[in-house]
C-alpha positions in Angstrom: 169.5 52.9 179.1 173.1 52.7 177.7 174.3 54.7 175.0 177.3 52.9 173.3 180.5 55.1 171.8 183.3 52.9 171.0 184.8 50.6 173.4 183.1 52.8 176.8 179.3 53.4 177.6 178.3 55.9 179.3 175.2 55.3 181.8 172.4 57.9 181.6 170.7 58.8 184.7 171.7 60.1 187.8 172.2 57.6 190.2 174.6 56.7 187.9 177.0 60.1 188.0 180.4 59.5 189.2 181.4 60.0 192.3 183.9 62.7 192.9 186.2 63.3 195.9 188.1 66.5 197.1 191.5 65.7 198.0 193.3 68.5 200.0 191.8 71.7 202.0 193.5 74.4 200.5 191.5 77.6 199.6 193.8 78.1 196.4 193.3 74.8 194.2 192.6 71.6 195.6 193.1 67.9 193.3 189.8 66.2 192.5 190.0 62.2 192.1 186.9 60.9 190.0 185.5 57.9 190.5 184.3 55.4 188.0 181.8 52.3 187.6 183.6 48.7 187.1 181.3 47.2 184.3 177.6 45.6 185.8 177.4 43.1 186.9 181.3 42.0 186.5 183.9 41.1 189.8 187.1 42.8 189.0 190.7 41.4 189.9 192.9 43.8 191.7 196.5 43.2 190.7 199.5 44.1 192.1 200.7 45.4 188.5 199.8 46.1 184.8 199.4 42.4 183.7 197.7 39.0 184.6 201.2 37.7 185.2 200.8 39.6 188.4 199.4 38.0 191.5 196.0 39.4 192.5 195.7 41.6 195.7 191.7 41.4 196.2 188.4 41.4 194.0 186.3 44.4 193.4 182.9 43.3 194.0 179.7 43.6 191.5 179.0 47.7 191.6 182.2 48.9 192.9 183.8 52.4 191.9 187.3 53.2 191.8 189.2 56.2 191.7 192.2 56.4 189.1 194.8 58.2 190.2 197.3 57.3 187.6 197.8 54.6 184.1 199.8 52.7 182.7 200.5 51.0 179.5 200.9 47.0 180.3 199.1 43.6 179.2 196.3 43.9 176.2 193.1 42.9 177.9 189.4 42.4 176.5 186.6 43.3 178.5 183.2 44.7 178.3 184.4 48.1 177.3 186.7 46.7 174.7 190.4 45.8 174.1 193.1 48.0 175.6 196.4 47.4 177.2 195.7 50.4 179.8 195.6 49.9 183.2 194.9 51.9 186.0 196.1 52.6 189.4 193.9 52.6 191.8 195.9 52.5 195.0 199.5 52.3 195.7 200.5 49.0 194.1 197.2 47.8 193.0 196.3 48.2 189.6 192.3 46.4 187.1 192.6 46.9 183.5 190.8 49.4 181.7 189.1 47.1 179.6 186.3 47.1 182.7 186.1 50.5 184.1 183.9 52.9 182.7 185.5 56.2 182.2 184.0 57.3 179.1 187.1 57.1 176.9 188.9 55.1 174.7 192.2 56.5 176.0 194.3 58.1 178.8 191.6 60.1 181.6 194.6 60.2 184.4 197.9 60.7 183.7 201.1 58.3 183.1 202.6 56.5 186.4 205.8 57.0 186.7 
C-alpha cells in the first residue's frame, strides 16, 4: 500500500523501513547514514556526477538501497518520484538522481557536497 505526498511515497509496512547504519564507535556521538529504496521495480544509473552528461559507473539493480551521504544541485531529472534537479551522493564519485530514490521529501535530507 503506497500513500502518495507530493513527488515521494512513502511505503507502509515494515519490511519496508529503511535501513540504517552506525558509522564510527565512539561512546560520545556517533554519524548515522540512512538508507533509502530506489523506486520498484526501476534499474538506476550510477553516474560519475550530477548530470546525464556524465558517464555511468554501474547500475543499481531492481530493489537496491543506497545510502546518501551528501547532494547536490545538478541536471533536472523526471522520475517516479517527480521532477528535481537533486542528486545524491552515494559514494565517492558516484552520484543517481533524486528523482528515483525514495527519501520521503521533496527536498534536501543530506546536506550540500562541497
Amino acid at each position: 500500500m503506497k500513500i502518495l505526498s507530493g513527488r515521494r511515497a512513502a511505503v507502509v509496512g515494515g519490511a519496508a523501513a529503511a535501513l540504517a547504519l552506525v558509522v564510527g564507535a565512539s561512546s560520545e556521538a556517533s554519524a548515522a547514514v540512512r538508507y533509502y529504496a530506489i523506486a520498484p521495480g526501476y534499474s538506476v544509473n550510477v553516474r560519475s556526477g550530477p548530470s546525464t552528461n556524465y558517464s555511468i559507473i554501474r547500475v543499481l539493480p531492481v530493489g537496491s538501497y543506497v545510502p546518501i551521504f551528501c547532494q547536490r544541485p545538478g541536471e533536472t531529472i523526471t522520475g517516479p518520484y517527480g521532477t528535481t534537479n537533486i542528486w545524491d551522493n552515494i559514494a565517492n564519485g558516484e552520484y543517481v538522481s533524486d528523482a528515483y530514490v525514495n527519501t520521503g521529501s521533496d527536498g534536501y535530507v543530506a546536506p550540500r557536497c562541497s
